[in-house]
C-alpha positions as CSV (number, residue, x, y, z in Angstrom):
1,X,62.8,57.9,100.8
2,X,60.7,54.8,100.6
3,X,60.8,52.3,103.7
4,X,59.3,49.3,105.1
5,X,57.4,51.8,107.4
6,X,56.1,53.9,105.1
7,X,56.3,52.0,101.7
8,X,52.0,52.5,101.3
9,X,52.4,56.0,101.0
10,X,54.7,55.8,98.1
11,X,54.0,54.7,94.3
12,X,55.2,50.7,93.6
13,X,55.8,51.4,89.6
14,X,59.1,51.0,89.5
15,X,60.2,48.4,92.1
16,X,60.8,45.2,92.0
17,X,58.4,42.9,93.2
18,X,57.6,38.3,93.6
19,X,54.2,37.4,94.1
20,X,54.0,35.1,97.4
21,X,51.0,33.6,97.7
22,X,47.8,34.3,95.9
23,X,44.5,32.5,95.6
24,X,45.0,31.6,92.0
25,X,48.1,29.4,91.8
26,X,49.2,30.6,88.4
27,X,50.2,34.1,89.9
28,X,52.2,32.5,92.6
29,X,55.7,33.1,91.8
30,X,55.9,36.0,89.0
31,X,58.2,38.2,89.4
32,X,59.9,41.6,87.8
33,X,59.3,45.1,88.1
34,X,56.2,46.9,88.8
35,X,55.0,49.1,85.7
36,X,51.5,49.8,86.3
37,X,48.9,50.0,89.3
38,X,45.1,50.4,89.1
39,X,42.8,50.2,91.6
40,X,42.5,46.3,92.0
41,X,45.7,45.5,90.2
42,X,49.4,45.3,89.4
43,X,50.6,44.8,86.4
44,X,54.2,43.5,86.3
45,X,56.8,43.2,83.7
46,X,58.2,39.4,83.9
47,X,60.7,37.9,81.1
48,X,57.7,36.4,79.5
49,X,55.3,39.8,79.1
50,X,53.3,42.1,81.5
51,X,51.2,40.1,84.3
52,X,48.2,41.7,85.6
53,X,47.8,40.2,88.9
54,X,44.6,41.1,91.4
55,X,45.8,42.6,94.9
56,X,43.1,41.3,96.6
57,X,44.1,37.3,97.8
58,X,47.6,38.3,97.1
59,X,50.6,38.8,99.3
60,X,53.3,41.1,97.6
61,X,57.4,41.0,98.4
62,X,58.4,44.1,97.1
63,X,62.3,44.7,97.1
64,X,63.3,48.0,98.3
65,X,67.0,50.0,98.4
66,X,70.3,48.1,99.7
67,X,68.4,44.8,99.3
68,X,65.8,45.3,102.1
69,X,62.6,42.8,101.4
70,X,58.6,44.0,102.7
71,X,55.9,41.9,102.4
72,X,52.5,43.2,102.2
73,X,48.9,42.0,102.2
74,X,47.3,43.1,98.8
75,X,44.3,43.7,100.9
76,X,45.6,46.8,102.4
77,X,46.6,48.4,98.4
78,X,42.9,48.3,97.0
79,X,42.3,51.5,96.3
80,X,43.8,54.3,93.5
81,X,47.0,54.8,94.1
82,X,46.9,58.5,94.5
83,X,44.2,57.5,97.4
84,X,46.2,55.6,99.0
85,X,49.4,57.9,99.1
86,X,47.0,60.7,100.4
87,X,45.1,58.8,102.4
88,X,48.4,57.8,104.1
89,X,49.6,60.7,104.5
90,X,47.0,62.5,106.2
91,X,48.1,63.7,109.9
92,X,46.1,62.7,112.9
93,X,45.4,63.8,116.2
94,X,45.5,67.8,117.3
């Protein structure tokens, strides 16, 4: 189940998500649903078309189950997503 703990080991296609701040002013403000993810982007589905918004400069509020809110520095999503969920995921220690 995804959680504010652990939401950068799952995938964000799907959820919903508002752009908070991001170096170019344009980007601040979209919001809708998260239907694709590369390695440097999102690309968001907003009443007026897909966005394709950079994750690096950009500070993400995803929206979650039961209304719960997570903000997260785009700096810590560049990578593939499929890195990034196995690269979380990975144990550590003995």
């Amino acid at each position: 189940m995804i959680a504010p703990r652990n939401i950068l080991r799952h995938e964000f296609i799907g959820l919903d998500v508002l752009v908070v701040e991001a170096a170019n002013p344009l980007h601040r403000g979209i919001s809708g649903r998260v239907i694709d993810e590369t390695r440097n982007t999102l690309v968001i589905r907003t009443q007026c078309g897909d966005r394709r918004v950079p994750k690096p400069s950009t500070r993400f509020r995803f929206s979650l189950d039961k209304g719960v809110l997570v903000e997260v520095d785009g700096s810590a999503l560049v990578m593939a997503p499929e890195k990034r969920i196995t690269q979380h995921t990975k144990k550590r220690g003995p």
